[in-house]
C-alpha atoms as a printed R data frame, in Angstrom:
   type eleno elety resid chain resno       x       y       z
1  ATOM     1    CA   UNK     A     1   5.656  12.454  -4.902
2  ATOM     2    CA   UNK     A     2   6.869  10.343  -2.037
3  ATOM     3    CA   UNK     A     3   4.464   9.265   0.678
4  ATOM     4    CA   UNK     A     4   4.857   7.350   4.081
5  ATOM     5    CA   UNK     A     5   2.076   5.845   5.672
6  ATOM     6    CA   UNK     A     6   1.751   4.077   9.183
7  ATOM     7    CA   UNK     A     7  -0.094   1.443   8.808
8  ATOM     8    CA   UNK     A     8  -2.777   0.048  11.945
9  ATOM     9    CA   UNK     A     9  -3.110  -3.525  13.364
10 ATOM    10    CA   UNK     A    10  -0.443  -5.108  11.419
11 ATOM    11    CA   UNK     A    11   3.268  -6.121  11.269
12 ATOM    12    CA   UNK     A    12   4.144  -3.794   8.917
13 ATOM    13    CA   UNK     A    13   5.410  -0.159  10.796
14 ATOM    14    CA   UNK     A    14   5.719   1.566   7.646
15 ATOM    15    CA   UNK     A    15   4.775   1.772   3.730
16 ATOM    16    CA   UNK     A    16   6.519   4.254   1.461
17 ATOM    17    CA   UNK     A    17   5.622   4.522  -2.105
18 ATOM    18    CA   UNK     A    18   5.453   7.228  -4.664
19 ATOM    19    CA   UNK     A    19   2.955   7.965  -7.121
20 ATOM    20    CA   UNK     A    20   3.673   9.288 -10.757
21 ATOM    21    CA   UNK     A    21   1.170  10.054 -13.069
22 ATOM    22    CA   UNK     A    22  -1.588   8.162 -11.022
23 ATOM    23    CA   UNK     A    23   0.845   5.521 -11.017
24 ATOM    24    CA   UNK     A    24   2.330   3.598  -7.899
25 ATOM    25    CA   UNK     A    25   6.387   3.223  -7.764
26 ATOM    26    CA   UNK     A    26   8.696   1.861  -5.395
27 ATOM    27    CA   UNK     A    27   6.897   0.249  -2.545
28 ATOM    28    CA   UNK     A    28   8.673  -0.226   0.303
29 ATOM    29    CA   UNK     A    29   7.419  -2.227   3.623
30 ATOM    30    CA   UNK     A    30   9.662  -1.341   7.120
31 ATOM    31    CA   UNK     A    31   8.777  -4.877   8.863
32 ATOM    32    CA   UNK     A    32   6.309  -7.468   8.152
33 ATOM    33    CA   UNK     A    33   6.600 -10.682   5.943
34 ATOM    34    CA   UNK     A    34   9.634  -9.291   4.165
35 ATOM    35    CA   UNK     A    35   9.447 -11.947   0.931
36 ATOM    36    CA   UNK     A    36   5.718 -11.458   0.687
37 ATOM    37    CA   UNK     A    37   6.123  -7.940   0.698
38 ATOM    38    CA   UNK     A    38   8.679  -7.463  -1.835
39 ATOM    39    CA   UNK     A    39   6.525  -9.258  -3.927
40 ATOM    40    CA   UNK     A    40   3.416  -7.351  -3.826
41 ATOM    41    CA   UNK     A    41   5.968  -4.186  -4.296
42 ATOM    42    CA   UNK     A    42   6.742  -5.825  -7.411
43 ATOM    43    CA   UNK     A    43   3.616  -7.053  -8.439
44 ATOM    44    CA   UNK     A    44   1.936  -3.792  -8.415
45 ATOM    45    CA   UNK     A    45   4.794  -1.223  -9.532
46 ATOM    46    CA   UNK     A    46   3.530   1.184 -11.895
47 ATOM    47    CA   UNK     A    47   0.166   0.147 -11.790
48 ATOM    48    CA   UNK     A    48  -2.475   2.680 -11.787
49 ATOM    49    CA   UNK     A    49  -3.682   3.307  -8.477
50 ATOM    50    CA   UNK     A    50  -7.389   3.152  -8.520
51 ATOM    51    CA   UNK     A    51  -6.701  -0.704  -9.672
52 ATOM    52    CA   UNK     A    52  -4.435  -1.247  -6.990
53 ATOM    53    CA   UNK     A    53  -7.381   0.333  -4.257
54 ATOM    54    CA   UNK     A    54  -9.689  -2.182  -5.622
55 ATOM    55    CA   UNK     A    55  -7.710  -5.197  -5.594
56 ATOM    56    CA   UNK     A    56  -5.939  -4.813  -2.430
57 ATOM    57    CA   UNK     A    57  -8.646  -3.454  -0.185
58 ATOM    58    CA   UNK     A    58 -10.659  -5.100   2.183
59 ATOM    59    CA   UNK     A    59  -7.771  -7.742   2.194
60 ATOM    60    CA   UNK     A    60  -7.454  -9.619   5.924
61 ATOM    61    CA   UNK     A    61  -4.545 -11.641   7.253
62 ATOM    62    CA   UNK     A    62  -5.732 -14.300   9.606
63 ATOM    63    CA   UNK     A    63  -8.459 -13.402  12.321
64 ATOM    64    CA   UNK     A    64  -7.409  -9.373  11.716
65 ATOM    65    CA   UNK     A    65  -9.816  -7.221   9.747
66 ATOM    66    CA   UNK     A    66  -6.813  -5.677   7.512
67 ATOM    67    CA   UNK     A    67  -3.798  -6.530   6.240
68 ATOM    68    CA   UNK     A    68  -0.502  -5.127   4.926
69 ATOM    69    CA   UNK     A    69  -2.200  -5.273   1.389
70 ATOM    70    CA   UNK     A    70  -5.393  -3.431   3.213
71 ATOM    71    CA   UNK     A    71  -3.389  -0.968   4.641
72 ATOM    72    CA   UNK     A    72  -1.723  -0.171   1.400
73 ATOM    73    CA   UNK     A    73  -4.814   0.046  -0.459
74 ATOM    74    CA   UNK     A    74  -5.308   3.012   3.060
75 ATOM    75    CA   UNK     A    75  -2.742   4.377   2.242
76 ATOM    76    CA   UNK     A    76  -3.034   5.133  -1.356
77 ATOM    77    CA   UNK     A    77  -6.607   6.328  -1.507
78 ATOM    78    CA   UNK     A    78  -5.358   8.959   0.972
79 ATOM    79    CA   UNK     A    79  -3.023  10.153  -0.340
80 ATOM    80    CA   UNK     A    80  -4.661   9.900  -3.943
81 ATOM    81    CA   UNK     A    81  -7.771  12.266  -1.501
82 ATOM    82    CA   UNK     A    82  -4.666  14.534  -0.494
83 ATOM    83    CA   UNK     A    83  -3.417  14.991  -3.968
84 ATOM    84    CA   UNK     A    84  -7.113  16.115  -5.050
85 ATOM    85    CA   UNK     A    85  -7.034  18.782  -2.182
């Protein structure tokens, strides 16, 4: 299932990903650190989610409290909360 997700206090406007079989595909970033981006998209494709919450959340970027990689981690536990509604 495709999501989108608008992420809070950081470059980024927008995350899209899917998730298959617990399983995150095709991240996509609108704005932000484009190169570092497309890396984490690759890093983490089809890796299981709950591994990708834990790794990526709580992540800051400079003096901010989140980060792109924070608000991803958002992102995915809710929809991982909507998918269990």
């Amino acid at each position: 299932m495709r999501y989108n997700y608008q992420p809070q206090g950081v470059c980024s406007t927008k995350i899209s990903f899917d998730i298959e079989n617990n399983k995150v595909k095709n991240v996509e970033y609108t704005g932000g650190c484009n190169g570092n981006l497309k890396a984490i998209a690759k890093l983490i494709d089809n890796e299981d989610v709950d591994l990708i919450i834990n790794k990526l959340k709580g992540n800051e970027c400079g003096l901010r409290k989140t980060s792109c990689a924070d608000q991803l981690a958002q992102a995915l536990q809710k929809a991982k909360e909507k998918e269990n509604h």
